[in-house]
N, C-alpha and C positions, 0 to 999 in steps of 0.2 A: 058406448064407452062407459065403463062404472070410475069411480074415484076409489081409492085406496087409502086409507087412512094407518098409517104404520109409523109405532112407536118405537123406536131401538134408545134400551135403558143404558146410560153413560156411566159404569159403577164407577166412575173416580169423577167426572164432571163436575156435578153437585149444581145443585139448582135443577128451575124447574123447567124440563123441556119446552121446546116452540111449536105452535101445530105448522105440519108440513103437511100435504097432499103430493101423489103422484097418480098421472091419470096414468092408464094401464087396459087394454081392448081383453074384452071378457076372454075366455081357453077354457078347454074343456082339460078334466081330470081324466089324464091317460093312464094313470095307473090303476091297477086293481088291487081295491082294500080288504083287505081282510077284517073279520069282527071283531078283533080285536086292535086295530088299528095301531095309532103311533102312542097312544095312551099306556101301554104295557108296562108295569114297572119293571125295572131291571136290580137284579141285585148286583150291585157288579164291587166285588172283594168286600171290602169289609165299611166301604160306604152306606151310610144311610141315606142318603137321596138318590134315587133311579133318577129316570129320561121322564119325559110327562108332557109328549108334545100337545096333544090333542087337549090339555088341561091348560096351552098357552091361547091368551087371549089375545088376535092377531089385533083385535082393534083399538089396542094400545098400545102395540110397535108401530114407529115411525120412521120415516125413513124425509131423506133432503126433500125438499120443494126442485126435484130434475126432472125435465121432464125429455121426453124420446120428439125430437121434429116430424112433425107430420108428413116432409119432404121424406124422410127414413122410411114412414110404413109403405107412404104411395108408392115410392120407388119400388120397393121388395113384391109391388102387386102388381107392376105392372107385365104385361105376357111377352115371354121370348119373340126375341124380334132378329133371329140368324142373318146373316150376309145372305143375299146373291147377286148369279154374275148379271141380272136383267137388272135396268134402269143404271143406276150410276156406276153398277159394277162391286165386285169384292174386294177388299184390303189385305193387302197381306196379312194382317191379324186377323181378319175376318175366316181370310182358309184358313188358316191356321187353331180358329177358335171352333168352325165345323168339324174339321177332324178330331178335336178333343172330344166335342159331344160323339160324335159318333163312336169313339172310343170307352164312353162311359165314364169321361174325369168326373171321378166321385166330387169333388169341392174345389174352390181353390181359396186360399185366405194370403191377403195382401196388406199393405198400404197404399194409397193414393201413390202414383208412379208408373214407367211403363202403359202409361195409360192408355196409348190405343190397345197393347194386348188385351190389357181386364176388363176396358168396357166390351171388346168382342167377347170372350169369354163371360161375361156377363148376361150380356146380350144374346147370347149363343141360346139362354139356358141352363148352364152349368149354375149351380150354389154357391155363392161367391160371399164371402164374407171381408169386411173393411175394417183395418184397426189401428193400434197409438204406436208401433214398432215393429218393421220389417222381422227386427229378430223373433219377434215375440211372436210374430205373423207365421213364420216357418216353423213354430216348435206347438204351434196350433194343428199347422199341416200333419207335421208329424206324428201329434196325437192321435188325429183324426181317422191316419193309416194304422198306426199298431191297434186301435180298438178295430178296424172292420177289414184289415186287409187290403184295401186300395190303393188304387193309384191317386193320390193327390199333388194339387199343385199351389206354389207361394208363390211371389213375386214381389219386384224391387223395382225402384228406380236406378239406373245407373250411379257409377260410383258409391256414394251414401249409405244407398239403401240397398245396394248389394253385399257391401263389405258388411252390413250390420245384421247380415244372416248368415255370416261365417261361421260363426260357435254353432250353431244349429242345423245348419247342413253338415256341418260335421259328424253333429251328435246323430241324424239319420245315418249319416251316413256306418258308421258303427253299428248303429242297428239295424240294416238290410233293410231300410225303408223305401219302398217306392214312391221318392218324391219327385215331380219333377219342377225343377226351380226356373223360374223364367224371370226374366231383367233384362231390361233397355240399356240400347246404348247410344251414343252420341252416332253423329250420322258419319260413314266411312269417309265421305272427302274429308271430314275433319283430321283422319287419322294421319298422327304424326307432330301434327302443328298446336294442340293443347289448345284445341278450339273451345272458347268459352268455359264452360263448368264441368263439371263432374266426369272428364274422361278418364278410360281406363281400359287394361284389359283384362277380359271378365276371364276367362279360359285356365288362362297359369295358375291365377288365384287357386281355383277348387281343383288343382291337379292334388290327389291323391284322397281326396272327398268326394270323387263320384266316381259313378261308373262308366259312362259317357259325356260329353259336353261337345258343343259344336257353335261356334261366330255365324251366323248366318249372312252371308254375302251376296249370295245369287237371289234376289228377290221370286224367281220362277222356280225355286226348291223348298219353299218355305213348305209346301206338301210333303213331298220327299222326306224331310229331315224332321219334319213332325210323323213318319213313318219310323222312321231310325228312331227318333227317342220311343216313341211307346214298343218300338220292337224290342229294346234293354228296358225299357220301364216290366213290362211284362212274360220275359222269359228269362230262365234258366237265375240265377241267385241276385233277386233284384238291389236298386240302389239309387244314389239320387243322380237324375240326369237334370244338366245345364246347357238349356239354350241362351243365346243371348242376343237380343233384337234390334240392331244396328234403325235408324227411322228410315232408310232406303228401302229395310225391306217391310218393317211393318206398315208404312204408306201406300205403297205400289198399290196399284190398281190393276184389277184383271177382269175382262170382261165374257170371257171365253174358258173353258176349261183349258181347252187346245195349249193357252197362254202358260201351263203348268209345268212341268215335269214329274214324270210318276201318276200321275192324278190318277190313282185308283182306291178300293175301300184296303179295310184292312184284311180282308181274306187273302188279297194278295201280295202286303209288303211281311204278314207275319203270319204265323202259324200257331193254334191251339195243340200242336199235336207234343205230347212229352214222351221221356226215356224209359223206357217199359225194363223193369229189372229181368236180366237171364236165367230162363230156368236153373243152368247149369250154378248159379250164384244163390238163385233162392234155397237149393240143394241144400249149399255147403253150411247157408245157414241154418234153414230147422237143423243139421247135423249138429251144428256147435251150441244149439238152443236145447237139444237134447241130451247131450254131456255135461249143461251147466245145473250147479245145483241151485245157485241164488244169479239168476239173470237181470237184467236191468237196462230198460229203453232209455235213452235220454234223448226224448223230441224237442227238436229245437225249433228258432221260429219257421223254418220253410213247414215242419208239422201243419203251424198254423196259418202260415200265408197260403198255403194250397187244403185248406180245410179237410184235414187229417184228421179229424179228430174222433169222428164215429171208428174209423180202423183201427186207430189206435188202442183206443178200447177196447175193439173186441179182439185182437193180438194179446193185448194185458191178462185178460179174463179167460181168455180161452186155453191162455198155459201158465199163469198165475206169473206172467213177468212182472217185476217192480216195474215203475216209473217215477221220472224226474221229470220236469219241464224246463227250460231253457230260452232266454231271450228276453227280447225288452216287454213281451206281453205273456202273461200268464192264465194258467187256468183251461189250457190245452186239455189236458186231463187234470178230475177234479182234484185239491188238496188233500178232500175229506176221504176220497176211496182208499178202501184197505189196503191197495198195491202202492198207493203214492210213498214217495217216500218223500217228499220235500220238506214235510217236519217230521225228519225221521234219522236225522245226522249219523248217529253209533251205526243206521241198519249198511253205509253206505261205504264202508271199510269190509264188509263179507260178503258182496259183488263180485262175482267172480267171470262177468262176460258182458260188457256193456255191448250195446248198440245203439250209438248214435245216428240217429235219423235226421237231417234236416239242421245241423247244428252249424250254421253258416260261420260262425267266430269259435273255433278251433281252438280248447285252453292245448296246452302243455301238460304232458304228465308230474303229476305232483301240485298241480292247481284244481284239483278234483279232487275227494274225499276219498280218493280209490285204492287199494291195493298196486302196489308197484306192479303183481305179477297178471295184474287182469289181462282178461285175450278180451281185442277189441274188434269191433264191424264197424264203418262208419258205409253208409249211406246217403248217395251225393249226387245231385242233377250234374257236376260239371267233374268230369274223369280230372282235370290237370290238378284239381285240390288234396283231392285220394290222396293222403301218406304224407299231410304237408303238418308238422307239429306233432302230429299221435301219430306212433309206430301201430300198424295194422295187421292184426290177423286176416282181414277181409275188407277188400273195399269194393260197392256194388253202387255202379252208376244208374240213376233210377230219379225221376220222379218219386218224391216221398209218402204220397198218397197212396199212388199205385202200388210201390213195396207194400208200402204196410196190408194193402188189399190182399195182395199175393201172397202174405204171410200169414196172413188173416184163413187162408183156404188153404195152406200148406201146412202149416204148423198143428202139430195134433192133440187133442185135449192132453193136459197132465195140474193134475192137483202137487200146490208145494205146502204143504200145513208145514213147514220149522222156516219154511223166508216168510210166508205170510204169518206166523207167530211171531219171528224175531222185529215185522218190519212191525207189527202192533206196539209191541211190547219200544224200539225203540223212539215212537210216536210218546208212548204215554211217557216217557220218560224227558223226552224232550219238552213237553207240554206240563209238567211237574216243574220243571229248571226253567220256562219263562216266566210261571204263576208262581216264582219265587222269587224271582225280576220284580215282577208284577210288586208282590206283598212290600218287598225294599220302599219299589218308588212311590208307592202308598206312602210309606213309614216317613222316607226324606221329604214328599211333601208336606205333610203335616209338621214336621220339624222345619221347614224353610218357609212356608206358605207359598210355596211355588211349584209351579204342575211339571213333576219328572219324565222325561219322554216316552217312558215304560208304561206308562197309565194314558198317556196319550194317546196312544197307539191302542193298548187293550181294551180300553174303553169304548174308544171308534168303534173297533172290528164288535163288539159286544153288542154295542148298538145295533148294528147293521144287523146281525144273525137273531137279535130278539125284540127289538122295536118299530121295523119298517114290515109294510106289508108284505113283502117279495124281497131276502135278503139276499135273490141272485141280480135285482135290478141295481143296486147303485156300484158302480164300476169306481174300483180306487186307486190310487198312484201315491207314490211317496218319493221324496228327495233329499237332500242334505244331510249332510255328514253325520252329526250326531242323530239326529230323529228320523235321517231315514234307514239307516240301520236299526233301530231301534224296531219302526214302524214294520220292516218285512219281517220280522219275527214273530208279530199278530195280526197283519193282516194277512187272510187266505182268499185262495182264487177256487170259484167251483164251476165256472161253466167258463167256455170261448170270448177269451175279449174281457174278462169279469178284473184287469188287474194288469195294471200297467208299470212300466220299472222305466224311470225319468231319464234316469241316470245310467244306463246301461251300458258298460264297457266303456264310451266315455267319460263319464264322472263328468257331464255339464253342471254348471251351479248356475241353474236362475232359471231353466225351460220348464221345472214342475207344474208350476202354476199354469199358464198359457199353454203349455200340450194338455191338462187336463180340462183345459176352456173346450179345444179340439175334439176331444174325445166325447164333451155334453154333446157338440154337433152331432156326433155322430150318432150318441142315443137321441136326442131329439128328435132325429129322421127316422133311426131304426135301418140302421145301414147296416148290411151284413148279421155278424151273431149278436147286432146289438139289438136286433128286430125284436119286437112286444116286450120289451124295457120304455118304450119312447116316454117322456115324461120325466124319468126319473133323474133323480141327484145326480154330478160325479163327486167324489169326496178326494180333495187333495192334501197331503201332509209334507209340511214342507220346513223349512228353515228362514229366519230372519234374511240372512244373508240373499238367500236366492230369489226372495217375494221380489228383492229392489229390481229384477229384470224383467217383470209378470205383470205387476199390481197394476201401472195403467189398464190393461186392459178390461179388468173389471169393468170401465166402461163399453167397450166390445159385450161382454158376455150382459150387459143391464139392454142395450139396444136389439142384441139378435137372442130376447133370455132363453139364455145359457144357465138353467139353475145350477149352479156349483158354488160346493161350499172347501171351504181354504181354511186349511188349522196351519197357522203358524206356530213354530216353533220359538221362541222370540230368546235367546240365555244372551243378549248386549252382546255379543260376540262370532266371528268365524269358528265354526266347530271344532278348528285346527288351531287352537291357541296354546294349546299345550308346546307346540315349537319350539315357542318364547320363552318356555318357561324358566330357561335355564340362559338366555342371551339378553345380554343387559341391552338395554334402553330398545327394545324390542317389542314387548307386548303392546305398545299402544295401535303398532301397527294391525293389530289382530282385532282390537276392539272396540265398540260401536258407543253411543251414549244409553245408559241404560234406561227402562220402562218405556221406550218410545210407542207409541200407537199408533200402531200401524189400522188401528181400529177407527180411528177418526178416520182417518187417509179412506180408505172404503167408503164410511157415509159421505164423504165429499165427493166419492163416483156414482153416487148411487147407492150402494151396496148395502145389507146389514154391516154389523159391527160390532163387535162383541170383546169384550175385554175381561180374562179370567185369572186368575190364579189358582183355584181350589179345583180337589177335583168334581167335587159337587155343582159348583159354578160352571165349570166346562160341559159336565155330563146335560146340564139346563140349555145352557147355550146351543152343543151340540142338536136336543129335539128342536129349538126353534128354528134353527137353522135349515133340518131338515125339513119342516112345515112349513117356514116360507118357500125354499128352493119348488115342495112340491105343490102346493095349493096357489104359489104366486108367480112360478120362474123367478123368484129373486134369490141374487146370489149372496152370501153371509162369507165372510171372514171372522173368524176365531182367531183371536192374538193371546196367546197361552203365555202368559209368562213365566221364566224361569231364569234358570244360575247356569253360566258357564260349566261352571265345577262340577254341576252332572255327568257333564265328557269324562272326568276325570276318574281312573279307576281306585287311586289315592286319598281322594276326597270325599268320594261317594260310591263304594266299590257294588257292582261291577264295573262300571266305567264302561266301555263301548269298545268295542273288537269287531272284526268283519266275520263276514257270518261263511257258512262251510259254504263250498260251492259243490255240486249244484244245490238248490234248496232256499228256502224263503231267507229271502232278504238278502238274495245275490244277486250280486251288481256286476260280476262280468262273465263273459263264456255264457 
């Protein structure tokens, strides 16, 4: 064990800090540095102070006297210990938590609840993480899935701590996430009689928020029906499934397999085999690929939940089709390549043949940036959706992988030099009109002394692509009204997994934080495209408003470190105060007390904390933040502050508007 000696400076505190220690078990640095390390100055607009981590003295940041229970480490060391049926026999959770492992349940993250499930599950093997909110617990899961594509799993206590993962199975649920959510229930005799605490039924609840869900009654199906969920967890357009474990059935004892129903692997309740697109369909497409002058893929998450993303490419390249990406994760195909067009808005009106692959959430015409008259293709594992919302040219039932493969080997070389001219030309034009954004919220910060969302955001991503060793390692996400609009217009995704969207098609307010906890996990392991990242940041951008559903867990991400770092957005206010503006005795309801610190609140979980206004101040903050995340796992929160009247286009013109869809810093479709 070494001691840590860490100073976090309090700029409004005053006086002289207190020595704190935290003890902390030595880790090796998974990253690879480059020679020029985090030290690199940045010019970024018309600031004179860059980044200058490597020039921060770590052994005068301090951090609380917290320390992690020794009970925590030994526990996470001890070796899988699965059920079986010899000696006292298996538990209903117990099968139930073996068929998980054997199914590959990427994680599960919970609260104390449900507890015979999660200690099987725990116990099984599976990566089980513990925390301060059921909800906060499922939008970790969440996270966890949109960075690597898995199946993961949350869990609740009855009543409680089911209801309080409602918002957030929701919000997967919108984003085609394979979650599956598991929660206790009181025991069946009770039913009826409002036996003791927390009864309910779990079922009705999440009707129209999952995909499947099932009561589990028959304590000898608890195989079975852990069959049925990973058979919808894992095939054709995923989504969250809900069991719910009455204690009849996760008690039972079984000594036998015989005792079961079903009791086989999964080669036989489900199948790897997918929908192979029709020749006679791949046809019609290179035909209408060949008629177009300016074509345009727009992969959505199935792209990426079926690891699409090599095909994709070389379909893109090999006939010069634009592309868009789509969904709650980004970076499917990279921002920066010549075809992308996601900062590329003007090129996205002279499309004249979309193809949607894999775009599980369906906009409407006229919610796309498209010509009324475009011919469309959609591409869909499930025929009943074909033609449901977009009127089609073509609809070709297909695994999305596999199309693209097949197109990949059908479609015939063609150079388009005036769509790959037009889509450069409306990139640099685009990126002109934010670094005009940019220069504004330069301008209004030094006029207000408070850090405008526009510098927040440009700053960040500036960071990331000139200060850190590997600017494909730190994985981002943003959220909230005013700043995470703001933020999808500078930050870019360049590889699989690289760029998460919080908020997507939902509009949840408060999972940013806490699915970005998720998503450290998952680079932490190097789960899926997050592999040889392990180590590194996640960086969150969030809003005051929505820290208040997150911020406990900080404690979660300081016990299992989770180095992530959290810029808050802080303007006293709901993004959406403009409402008011005009209804009397109204705005109070919109508005918070202003300068709160949300930065102490951190150092009292542990965390750094940091408190800014300037953007030089922020830009300082921001390298420490990323040198302790990487040299320490500790997590930093950034409390930026600002003025409401940023939002406002009146006040402070631009003011905030939603951005084109598809394209950065689109938040649905």
């Amino acid at each position: 064990m070494k001691k840590i000696n860490l100073e976090i400076s309090d700029n409004e505190s005053g006086g002289e800090p207190e020595e704190h220690t935290q003890t902390s078990s030595s880790r090796r640095d998974f990253l690879r540095r480059s020679a020029a390390g985090v030290g690199a100055a940045v010019a970024a607009g018309t600031a004179a102070q860059g980044f200058a981590a490597e020039s921060t003295d770590i052994a005068n940041v301090k951090l609380p006297s917290i320390t992690i229970p020794t009970d925590f480490t030994e526990s996470l060391a001890q070796d899988a210990k699965p059920g079986k049926f010899e000696g006292r026999g298996m538990s209903g959770a117990e099968v139930f938590a073996n068929l998980c492992k054997a199914e590959d349940l990427s994680a599960l993250f919970c609260c104390p609840g449900n507890y015979t499930v999660i200690n099987a599950l725990a116990a099984a093997g599976i990566p089980s993480y513990g925390g301060r909110s059921e909800g906060a617990m499922c939008a970790m899961a969440d996270g966890f899935s949109r960075a690597t594509g898995e199946v993961t799993a949350t869990s609740g206590t009855e009543g409680p701590g089911f209801t309080n993962m409602i918002m957030n199975i929701a919000a997967a649920s919108a984003a085609r996430t394979p979650l599956l959510v598991l929660a206790s229930n009181m025991q069946m005799a009770g039913d009826d009689r409002e036996a003791f605490i927390q009864t309910g039924y779990q079922q009705p609840t999440t009707e129209g928020i999952k995909k499947y869900g099932k009561r589990l009654i028959d304590p000898s199906r608890v195989h079975e029906y852990g069959g049925y969920a990973f058979r919808q967890l894992k095939s054709g357009v995923p989504g969250p499934v809900h069991l719910d474990f009455p204690a009849e059935v996760a008690r039972a004892k079984f000594k036998d397999p015989s005792e079961l129903k079903d009791f086989y692997d999964k080669s036989k309740y489900r199948t790897e085999s997918r929908c192979y697109p029709a020749p006679s369909d791949i046809k019609q497409v290179v035909n209408l690929i060949s008629k177009s002058k300016r074509p345009l893929i727009v992969a959505g998450q199935g792209v990426f939940q079926r690891k699409g993303w090599d095909a994709l490419k070389r379909v893109a390249e090999r006939n010069q089709i634009a592309v868009a990406t789509s969904g709650p994760t980004r970076g499917t195909f990279p921002d920066e390549h010549p075809l992308c067009v996601m900062a590329a808005p003007d090129a996205l009106l002279s499309a004249d043949l979309v193809i949607f692959v894999g775009q599980y959430c369906m906009p409407s015409p006229g919610e796309y940036r498209f010509n009324p008259e475009i011919k469309a293709i959609r591409v869909h594992p499930v025929q009943e959706d074909l033609g449901r919302n977009w009127p089609l040219d073509l609809g070709v039932v297909s695994d999305e992988t596999l199309f693209l493969e097949a197109l990949a080997d059908a479609v015939g070389r063609k150079k388009r030099g005036d769509w790959v001219s037009e889509i450069g030309k409306a990139k640099q034009a685009y990126e002109t009109q934010i670094e005009d954004v940019y220069q504004l919220g330069l301008k209004y910060s030094k006029q207000t002394n408070m850090l405008h969302p526009a510098v927040i955001a440009r700053d960040a991503q500036h960071f990331i692509d000139n200060d850190i060793e590997d600017r494909l390692a730190v994985v981002t996400g943003a959220g909230g009204w005013t700043t995470g609009l703001f933020a999808g217009r500078y930050l870019r995704a360049n590889r699989p997994g690289h760029m998460i969207v919080p908020p997507y098609q939902y509009g949840a307010i408060g999972p940013d934080m806490s699915m970005m906890m998720g998503v450290s996990a998952a680079v932490q392991r190097g789960v899926g495209p997050q592999a040889g990242y392990e180590g590194a940041p996640t960086l969150c951008i969030t809003s005051d408003a929505g820290v208040a559903y997150s911020m406990f867990e900080l404690d979660t991400a300081a016990k299992y470190k989770l180095p992530t770092i959290t810029v808050i957005y802080n303007n006293n206010a709901w993004g959406v105060w403009p409402n008011a503006a005009r209804s009397a005795r109204s705005m109070h309801m919109y508005l918070f007390q202003e300068n709160l610190r949300y930065d102490l609140m951190a150092k009292g979980l542990g965390a750094n904390g940091e408190y800014v206004r300037t953007p030089e101040e922020f830009r300082a903050a921001l390298a420490r933040a990323y040198k302790l995340a990487r040299d320490e796992k500790v997590s930093s929160l950034i409390n930026c502050q600002a003025i409401k009247e940023f939002t406002s286009p009146r006040d402070y013109p631009p003011g905030i508007a939603l951005n084109a869809e598809p394209g950065t810093g689109a938040v649905a479709h």
